[in-house]
C-alpha positions in Angstrom: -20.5 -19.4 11.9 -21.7 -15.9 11.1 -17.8 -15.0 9.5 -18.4 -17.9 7.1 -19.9 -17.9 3.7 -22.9 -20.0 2.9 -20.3 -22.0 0.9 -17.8 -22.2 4.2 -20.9 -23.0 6.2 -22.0 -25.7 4.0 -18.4 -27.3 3.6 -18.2 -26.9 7.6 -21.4 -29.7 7.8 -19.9 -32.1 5.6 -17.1 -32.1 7.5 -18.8 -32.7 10.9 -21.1 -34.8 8.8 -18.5 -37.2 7.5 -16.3 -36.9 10.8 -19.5 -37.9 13.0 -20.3 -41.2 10.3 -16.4 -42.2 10.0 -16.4 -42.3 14.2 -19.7 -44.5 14.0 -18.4 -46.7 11.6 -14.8 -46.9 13.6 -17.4 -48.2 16.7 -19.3 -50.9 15.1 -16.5 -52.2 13.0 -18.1 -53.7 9.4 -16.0 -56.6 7.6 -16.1 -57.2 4.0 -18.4 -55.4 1.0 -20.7 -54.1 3.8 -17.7 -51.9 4.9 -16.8 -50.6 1.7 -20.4 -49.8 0.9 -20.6 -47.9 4.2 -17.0 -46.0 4.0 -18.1 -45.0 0.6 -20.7 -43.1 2.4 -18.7 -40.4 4.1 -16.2 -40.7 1.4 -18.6 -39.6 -1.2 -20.0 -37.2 1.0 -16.6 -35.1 1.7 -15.1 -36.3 -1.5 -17.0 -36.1 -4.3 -16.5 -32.3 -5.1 -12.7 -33.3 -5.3 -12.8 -36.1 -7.4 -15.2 -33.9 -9.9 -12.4 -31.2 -10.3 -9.8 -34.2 -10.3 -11.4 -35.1 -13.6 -12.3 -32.1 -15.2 -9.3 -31.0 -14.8 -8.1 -34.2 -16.8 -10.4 -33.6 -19.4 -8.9 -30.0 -19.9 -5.2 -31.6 -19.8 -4.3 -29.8 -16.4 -3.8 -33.2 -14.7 -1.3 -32.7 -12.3 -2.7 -31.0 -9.1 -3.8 -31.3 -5.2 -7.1 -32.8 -6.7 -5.7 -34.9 -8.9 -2.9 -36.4 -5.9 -5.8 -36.7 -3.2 -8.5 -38.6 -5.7 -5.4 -40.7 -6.3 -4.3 -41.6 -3.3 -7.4 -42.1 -1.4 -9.1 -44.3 -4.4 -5.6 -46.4 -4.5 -6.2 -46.3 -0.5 -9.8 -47.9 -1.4 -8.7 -50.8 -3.5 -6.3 -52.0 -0.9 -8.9 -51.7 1.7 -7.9 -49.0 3.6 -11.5 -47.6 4.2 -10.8 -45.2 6.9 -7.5 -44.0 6.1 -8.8 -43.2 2.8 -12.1 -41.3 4.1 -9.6 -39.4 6.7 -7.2 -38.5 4.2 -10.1 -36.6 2.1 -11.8 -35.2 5.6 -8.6 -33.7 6.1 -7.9 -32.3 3.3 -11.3 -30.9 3.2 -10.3 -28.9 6.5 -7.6 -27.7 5.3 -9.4 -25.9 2.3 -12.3 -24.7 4.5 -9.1 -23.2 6.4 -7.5 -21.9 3.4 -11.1 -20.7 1.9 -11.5 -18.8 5.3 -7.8 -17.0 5.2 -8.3 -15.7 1.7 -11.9 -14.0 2.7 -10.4 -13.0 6.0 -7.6 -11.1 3.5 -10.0 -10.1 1.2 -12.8 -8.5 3.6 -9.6 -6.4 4.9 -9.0 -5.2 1.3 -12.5 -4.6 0.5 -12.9 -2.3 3.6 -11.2 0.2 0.9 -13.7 -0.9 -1.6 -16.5 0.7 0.8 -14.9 4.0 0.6 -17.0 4.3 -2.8 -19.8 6.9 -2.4 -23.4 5.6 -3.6 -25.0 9.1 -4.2 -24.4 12.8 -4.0 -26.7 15.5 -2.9 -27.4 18.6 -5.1 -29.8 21.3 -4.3 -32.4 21.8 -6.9 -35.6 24.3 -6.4 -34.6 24.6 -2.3 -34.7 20.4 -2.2 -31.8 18.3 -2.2 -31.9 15.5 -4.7 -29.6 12.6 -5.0 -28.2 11.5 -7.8 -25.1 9.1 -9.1 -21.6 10.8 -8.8 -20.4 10.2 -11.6 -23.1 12.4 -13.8 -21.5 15.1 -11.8 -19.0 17.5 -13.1 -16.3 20.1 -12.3 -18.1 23.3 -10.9 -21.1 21.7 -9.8 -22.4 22.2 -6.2 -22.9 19.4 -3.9 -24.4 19.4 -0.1 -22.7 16.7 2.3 -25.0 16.1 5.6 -23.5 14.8 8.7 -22.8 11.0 8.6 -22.6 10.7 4.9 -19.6 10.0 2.4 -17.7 13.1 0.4 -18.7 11.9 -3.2 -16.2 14.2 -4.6 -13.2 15.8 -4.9 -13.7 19.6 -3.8 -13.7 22.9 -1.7 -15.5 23.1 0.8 -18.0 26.7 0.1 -20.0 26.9 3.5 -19.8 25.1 6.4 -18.0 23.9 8.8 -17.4 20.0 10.4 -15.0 17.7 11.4 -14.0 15.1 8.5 -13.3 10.9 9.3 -10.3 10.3 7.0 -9.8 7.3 8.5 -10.7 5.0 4.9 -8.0 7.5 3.4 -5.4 7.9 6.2 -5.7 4.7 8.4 -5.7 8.2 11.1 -8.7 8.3 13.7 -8.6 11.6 14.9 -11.0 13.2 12.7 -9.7 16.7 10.7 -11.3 20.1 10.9 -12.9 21.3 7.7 -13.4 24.8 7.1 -14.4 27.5 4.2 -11.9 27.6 1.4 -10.2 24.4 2.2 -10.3 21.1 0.4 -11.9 17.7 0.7 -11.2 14.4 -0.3 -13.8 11.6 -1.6 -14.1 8.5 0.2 -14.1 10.5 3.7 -17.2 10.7 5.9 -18.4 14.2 7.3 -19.4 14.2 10.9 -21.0 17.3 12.0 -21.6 20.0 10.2 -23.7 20.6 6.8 -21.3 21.2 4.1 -21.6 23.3 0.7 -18.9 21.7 -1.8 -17.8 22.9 -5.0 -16.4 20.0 -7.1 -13.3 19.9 -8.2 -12.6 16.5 -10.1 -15.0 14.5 -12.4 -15.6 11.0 -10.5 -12.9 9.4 -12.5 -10.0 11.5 -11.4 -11.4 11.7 -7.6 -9.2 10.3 -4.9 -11.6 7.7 -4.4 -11.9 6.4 -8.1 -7.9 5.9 -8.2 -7.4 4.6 -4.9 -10.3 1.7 -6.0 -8.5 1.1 -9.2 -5.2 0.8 -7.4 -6.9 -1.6 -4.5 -8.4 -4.0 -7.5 -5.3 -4.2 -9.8 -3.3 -5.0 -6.5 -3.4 -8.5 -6.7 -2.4 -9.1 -10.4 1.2 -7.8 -9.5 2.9 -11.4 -8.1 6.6 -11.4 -6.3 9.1 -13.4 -7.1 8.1 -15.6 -4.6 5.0 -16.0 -5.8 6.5 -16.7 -9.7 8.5 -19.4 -8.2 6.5 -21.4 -6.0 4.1 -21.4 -9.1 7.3 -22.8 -11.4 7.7 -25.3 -8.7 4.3 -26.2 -8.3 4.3 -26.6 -12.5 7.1 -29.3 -12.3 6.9 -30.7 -8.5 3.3 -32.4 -8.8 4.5 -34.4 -12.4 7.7 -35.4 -10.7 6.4 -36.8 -7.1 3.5 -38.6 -8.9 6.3 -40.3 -11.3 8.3 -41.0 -8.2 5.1 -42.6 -6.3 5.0 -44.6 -9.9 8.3 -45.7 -9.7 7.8 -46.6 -5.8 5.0 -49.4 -6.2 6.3 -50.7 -9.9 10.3 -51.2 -9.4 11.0 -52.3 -5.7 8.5 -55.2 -6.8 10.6 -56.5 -9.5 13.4 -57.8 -7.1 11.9 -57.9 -3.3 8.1 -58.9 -5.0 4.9 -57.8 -2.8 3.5 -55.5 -4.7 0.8 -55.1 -2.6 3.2 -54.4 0.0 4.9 -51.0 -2.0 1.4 -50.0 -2.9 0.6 -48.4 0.4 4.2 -46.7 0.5 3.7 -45.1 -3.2 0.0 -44.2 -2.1 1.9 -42.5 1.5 4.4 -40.6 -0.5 1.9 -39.3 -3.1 -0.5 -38.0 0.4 2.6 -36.6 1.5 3.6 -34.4 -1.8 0.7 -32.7 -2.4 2.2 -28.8 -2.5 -0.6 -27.3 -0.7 1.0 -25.7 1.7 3.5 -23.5 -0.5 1.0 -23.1 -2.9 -1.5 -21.4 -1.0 0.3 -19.3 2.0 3.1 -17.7 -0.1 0.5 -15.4 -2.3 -1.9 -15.6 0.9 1.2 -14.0 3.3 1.4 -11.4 0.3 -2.1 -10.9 0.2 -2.1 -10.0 3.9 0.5 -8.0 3.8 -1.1 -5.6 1.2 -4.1 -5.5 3.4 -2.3 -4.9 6.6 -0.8 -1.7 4.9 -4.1 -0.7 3.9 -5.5 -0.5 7.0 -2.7 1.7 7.8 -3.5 4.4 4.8 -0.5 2.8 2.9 -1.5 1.3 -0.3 0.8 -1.2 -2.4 0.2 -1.5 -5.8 1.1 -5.7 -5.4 3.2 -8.5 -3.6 6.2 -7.8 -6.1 6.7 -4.2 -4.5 6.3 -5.2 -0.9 9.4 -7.6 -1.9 11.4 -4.7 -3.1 10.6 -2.2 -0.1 11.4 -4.9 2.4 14.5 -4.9 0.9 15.5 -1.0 1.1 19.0 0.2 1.9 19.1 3.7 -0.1 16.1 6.1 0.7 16.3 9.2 -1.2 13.8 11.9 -0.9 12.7 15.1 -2.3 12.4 18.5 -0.2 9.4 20.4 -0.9 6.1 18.7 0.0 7.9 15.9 1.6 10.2 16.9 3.9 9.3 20.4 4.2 5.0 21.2 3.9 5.5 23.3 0.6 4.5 25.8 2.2 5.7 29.1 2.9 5.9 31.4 5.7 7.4 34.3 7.2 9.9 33.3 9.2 11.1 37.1 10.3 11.4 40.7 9.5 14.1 42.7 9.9 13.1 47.1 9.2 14.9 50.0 9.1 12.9 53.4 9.2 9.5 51.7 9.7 7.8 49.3 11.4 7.8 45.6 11.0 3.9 45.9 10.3 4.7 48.7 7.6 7.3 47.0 5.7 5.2 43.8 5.6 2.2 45.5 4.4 4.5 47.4 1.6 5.1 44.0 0.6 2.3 42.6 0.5 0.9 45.3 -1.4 3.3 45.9 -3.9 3.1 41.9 -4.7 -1.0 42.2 -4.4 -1.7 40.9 -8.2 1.4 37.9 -8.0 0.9 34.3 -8.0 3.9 33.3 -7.0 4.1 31.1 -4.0 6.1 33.8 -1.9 3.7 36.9 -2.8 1.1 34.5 -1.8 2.7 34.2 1.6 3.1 37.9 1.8 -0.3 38.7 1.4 -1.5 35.8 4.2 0.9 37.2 6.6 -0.4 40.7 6.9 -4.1 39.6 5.9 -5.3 43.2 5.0 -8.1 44.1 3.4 -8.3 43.6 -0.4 -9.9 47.2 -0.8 -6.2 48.4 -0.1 -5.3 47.6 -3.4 -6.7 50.9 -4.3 -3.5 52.2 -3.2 -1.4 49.9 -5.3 -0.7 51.4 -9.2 2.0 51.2 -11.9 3.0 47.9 -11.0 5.9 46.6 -13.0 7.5 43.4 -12.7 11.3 42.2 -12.7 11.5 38.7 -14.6 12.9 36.1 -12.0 14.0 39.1 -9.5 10.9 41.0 -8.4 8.5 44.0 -8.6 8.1 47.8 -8.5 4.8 49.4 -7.6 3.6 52.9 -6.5 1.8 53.0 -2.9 0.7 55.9 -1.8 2.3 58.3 -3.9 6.0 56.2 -3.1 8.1 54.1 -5.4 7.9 50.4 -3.2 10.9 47.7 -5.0 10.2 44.4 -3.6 12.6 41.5 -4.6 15.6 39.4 -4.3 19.1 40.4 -3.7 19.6 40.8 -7.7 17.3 43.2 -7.9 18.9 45.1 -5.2 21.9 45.4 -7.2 20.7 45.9 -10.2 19.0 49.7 -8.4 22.1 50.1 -6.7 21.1 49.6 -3.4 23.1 48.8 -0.5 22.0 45.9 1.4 23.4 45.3 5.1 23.0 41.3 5.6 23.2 38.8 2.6 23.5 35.5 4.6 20.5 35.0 6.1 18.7 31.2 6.0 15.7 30.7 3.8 14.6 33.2 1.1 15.2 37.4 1.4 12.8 39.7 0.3 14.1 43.0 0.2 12.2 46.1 0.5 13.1 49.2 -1.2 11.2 52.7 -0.9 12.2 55.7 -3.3 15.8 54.1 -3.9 16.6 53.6 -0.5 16.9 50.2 1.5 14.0 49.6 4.2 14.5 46.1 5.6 14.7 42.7 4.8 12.0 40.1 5.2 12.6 36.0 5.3 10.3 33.8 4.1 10.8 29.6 4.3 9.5 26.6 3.7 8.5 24.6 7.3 10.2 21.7 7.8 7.5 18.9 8.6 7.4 17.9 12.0 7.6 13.8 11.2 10.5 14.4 9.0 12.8 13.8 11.9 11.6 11.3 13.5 10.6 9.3 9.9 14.5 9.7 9.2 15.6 8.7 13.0 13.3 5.5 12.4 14.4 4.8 8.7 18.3 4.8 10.7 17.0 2.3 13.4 15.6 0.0 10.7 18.4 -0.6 8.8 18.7 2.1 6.2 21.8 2.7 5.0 22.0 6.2 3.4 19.0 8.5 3.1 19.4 11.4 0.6 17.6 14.7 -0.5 16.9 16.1 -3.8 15.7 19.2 -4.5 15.6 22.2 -7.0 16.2 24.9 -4.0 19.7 26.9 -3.5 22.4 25.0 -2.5 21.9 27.0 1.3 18.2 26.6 2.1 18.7 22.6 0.7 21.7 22.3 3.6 19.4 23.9 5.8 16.8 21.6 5.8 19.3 18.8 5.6 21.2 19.7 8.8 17.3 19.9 10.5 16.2 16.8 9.5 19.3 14.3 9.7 19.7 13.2 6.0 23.0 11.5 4.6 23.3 14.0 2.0 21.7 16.3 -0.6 21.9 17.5 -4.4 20.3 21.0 -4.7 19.5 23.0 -7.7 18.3 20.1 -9.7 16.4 19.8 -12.6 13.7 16.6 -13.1 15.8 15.5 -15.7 18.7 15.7 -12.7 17.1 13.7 -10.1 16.5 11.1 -12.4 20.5 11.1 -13.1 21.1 11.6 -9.7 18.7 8.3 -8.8 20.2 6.1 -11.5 23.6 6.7 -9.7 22.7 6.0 -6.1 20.9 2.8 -7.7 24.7 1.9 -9.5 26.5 3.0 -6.1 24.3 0.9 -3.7 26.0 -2.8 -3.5 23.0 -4.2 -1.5 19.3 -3.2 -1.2 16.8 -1.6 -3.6 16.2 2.0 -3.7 13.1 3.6 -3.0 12.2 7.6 -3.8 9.4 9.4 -2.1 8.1 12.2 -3.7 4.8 14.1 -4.5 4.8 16.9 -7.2 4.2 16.2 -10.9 7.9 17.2 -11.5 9.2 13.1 -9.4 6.6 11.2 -11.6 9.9 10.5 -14.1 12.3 9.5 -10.7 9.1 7.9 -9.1 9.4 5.4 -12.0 13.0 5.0 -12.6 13.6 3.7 -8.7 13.7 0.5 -7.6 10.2 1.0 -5.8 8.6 4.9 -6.2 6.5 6.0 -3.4 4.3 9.2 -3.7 2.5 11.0 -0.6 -1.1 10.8 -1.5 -2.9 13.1 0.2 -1.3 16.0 -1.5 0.3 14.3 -4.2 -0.5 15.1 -7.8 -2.1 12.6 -9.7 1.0 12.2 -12.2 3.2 11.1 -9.1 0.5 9.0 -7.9 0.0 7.0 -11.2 3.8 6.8 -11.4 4.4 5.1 -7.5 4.3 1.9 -6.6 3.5 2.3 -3.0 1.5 5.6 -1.7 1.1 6.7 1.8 -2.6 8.2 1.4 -1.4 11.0 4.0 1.1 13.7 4.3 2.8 11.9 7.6 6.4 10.8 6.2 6.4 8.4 9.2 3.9 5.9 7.2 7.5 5.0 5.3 9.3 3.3 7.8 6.2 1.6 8.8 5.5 0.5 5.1 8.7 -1.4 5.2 8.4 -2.8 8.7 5.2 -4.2 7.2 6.7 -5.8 4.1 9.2 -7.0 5.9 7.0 -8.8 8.5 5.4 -10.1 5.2 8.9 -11.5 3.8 9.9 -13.3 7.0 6.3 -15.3 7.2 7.0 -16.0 3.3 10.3 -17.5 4.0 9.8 -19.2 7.2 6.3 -21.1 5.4 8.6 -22.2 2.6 11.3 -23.3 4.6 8.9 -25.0 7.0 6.6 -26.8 4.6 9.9 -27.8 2.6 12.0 -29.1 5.3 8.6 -31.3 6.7 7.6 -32.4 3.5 11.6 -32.9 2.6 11.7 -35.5 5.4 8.6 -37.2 5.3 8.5 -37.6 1.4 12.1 -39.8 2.7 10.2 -41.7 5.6 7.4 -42.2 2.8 9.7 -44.0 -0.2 10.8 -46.3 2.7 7.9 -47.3 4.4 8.6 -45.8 7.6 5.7 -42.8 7.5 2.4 -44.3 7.9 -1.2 -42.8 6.1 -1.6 -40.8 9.2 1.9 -38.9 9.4 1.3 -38.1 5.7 -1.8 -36.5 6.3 0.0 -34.7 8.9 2.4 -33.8 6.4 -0.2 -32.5 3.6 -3.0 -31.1 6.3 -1.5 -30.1 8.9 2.0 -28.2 7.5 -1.2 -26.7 5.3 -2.7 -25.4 7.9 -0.1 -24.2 10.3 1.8 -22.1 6.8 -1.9 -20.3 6.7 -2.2 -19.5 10.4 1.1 -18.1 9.9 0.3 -16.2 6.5 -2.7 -14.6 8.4 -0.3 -12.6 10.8 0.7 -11.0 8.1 -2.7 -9.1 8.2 -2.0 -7.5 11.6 -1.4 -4.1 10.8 0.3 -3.3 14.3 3.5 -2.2 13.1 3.9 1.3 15.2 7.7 2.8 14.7 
């Protein structure tokens, strides 16, 4: 009782209400007007709600639905004196909304755990004392304080402090995340331990949490195709049975007579029709679905893409930030005169004011002291090649292989894997050092799992050299790869794996701004939203609220799982209803195998829409 609504809980006593008065009356047995006076008592009782809506809906010229079909047939069930039957029918059909009414909370309740993922308040420090106040008056650059057991209201970096982070809301992971000076925090988690000092980052609006709300609210508005055509058929089904039931009890009379007698038949068939059962489980299996990926940190924008990733034959990825971690790192270091911790340090000096990615990863890798940049001066920088500095008195080149020859200098190995960064000192070659991009560790086993469900080819994009792209092809087990690509050239290269593909939908994973365009263009776009940008996220349909690539295959094992309990609830409540609606026209069904046919197919399609909502889909 406590999982019901007040509205649920009410319904649930006139149900036992009715049920306990129709068993009563069934005991003692009234004859006559005293038992229509008494049947209309638990009639009324369970009924009257639907005979309302039956005729409001008639007054606002939407007159052929389950209301209208049940006030029908039960009050036809009346006049022929079919007091119990008709009381049943409606008890029934009340249970089977109370059931459907449950199933659609039970959905919703799993959706809305997202929705609690909204932070109520923020902390700021004001005069040594920490005042709350709304996030959203808060803005980039402001400082906020997060104590243990409350909710990150913002998007930032964490200043001081350090604690252990529940991403579960985000992530669907349990094991909470280590949080430490300099890195970054998402809204909607919940700090642990430790006291944390936050500089914001993003305005309320363009937090993680604001988007991910906006994507969870808008999810329902997006219907499959299933969905649009068991809402056609509904449109021209309900008409067409009730004109049939007309037909039933008006022309068989003409030749055979008794029209009492093809009464009951018409009123059987038009029990029997009522479309219930599609009606209600097909958007309520889609509905569960999109919660059951929630709960896994996999959000789907609405039923119509679950349809198309359930369908996926062609998975086409790009490298950096989803295969590899966009990261990068020295891989090794090969000197000459000097020792490896020399030549690094050269390096990492001589690159000391760069931005660029690899200078970053330079610098990290022989984490000296920043006063040493004392020692750096003239520094002079090759466009797309490199730069010259003077260290210590000594002319330091630091660059690619183009720069090498464009000094002259010699250099002893030009086929290494991953990216070269030659060191020169006073013209003359001092060692190499290689620098890549770390291959994820999912990757291979997201790719092995995409294999064992089905998909057909898996592909990688990517802007990189033709070499480091085979690389990380050969690691990770794709189908193939394009390297050197432009955005405009994944796009091309996506609208000709859709042409080639002769089955299946396409589906592209990404996550830089750079695959928002091809995160559009395929058949279903799916952006890694933990370190996505927010371009690639607004572009996806589907977004894996982590960076674990093994959340795809599990996405689609999902929608699939959704697809099958769509199709076997249609083919079910069709193929019962298909033969019944035959026993009906010929008088072979009686009043309670129709309400078996109605109720109960109703019933068993939403138990088996709710399954949908089990999120246990592990790959």
């Amino acid at each position: 009782m406590k999982s019901l609504t007040k509205k649920q809980q009410k319904m649930l006593w006139r149900i036992i209400a009715a049920g306990v008065i129709l068993i009563v009356l069934a005991l003692i047995s009234p004859q006559g007007w005293l038992a229509f006076a008494l049947y209309m008592i638990p009639y009324l009782l369970i009924g009257f709600d639907v005979l309302l809506k039956a005729a409001r809906n008639i007054c606002n010229g939407q007159v052929f639905d389950e209301n209208f079909l049940m006030s029908l047939a039960t009050l036809g069930a009346l006049a022929t004196g079919e007091y119990a039957e008709a009381v049943f029918v409606m008890l029934f059909y009340q249970v089977g909304e109370l059931f459907q009414s449950y199933a659609v909370d039970r959905s919703r309740r799993s959706i809305a755990k997202m929705m609690e993922i909204r932070p109520d308040y923020a902390h700021i420090e004001r005069d040594g004392k920490l005042i709350k106040v709304d996030p959203e008056e808060l803005c980039v650059g402001d400082e906020i304080v997060v104590q243990p057991g409350e909710r990150v209201p913002l998007d930032g970096k964490v200043l001081e402090g350090e604690s252990l982070l529940d991403t579960a809301a985000l992530t669907g992971e349990s094991m909470p995340r280590a949080i430490r000076p300099g890195e970054h925090v998402l809204s909607g988690c919940i700090n642990q331990t430790g006291v944390l000092r936050v500089e914001v980052e993003k305005e309320f609006e363009d937090s993680t949490v604001s988007k991910i709300l906006e994507l969870v609210e808008n999810a329902g508005s997006k219907k499959a195709k299933a969905e649009h055509f068991i809402t056609k058929f509904a449109r021209w089904y309900t008409p067409a049975v009730v004109i049939l039931a007309l037909l039933l009890a008006l022309i068989p009379p003409i030749f055979v007579g008794g029209w009492a007698d093809w009464l009951r038949p018409a009123l059987i068939f038009l029990v029997i029709s009522c479309p219930c059962a599609l009606v209600i489980s097909v958007p309520l299996s889609f509905f569960g679905g999109i919660g059951g990926a929630s709960k896994q940190g996999i959000l789907v924008k609405g039923g119509n893409y679950l349809e198309v990733l359930a369908k996926t034959k062609t998975v086409v990825m790009d490298k950096t930030g989803t295969l590899t971690e966009g990261r990068f790192s020295v891989q090794q270091i090969s000197s000459v005169d000097v020792s490896q911790e020399v030549l690094l340090e050269w390096a990492a000096l001589a690159e000391s004011y760069s931005t660029h990615p690899i200078a970053i990863c330079l610098r990290e890798a022989w984490n000296g002291e920043k006063s040493a940049q004392k020692r750096v001066a003239q520094v002079e920088e090759y466009s797309g090649k490199g730069v010259k500095a003077e260290i210590d008195g000594k002319k330091v080149y630091v660059g690619n292989l183009s720069l090498m020859e464009q000094l002259g200098i010699s250099v002893p190995d030009k086929t290494l894997q991953g990216t070269a960064v030659y060191v020169a000192v006073d013209g003359q070659y001092q060692g190499c050092i290689t620098v890549a991009d770390t291959v994820k560790a999912s990757a291979v086993q997201a790719i092995h799992s995409l294999k064992k469900l089905g998909v057909q080819r898996v592909v990688m994009l990517t802007g990189d050299r033709a070499d480091i792209a085979q690389n990380v092809a050969r690691t990770v087990g794709v189908d193939d790869y394009f390297a050197q690509l432009l955005p405009g050239d994944k796009v091309l290269r996506v609208e000709q794996l859709i042409e080639s593909s002769q089955a299946g939908s396409t589906a592209f994973v990404g996550d830089g701004i750079n695959d928002a365009p091809v995160l559009s263009r395929a058949d279903v776009g799916i952006a890694m939203g933990a370190i996505g940008s927010d371009a690639a996220i607004e572009a996806a349909d589907v977004v894996l609220m982590d960076d674990d690539l093994r959340k795809l295959p599990q996405a689609i094992k999902i929608a699939r799982k959704t697809l099958r309990i769509v199709q076997q609830n249609i083919i079910f409540a069709l193929g019962v209803k298909g033969i019944m609606l035959v026993m009906g026209a010929f008088g072979v069904a009686t009043m309670w195998e129709a309400v078996f046919a109605d109720v109960g197919v109703s019933v068993i399609a939403i138990l088996n829409a709710m399954r949908a909502l089990n999120s246990d889909q592990s790959v």
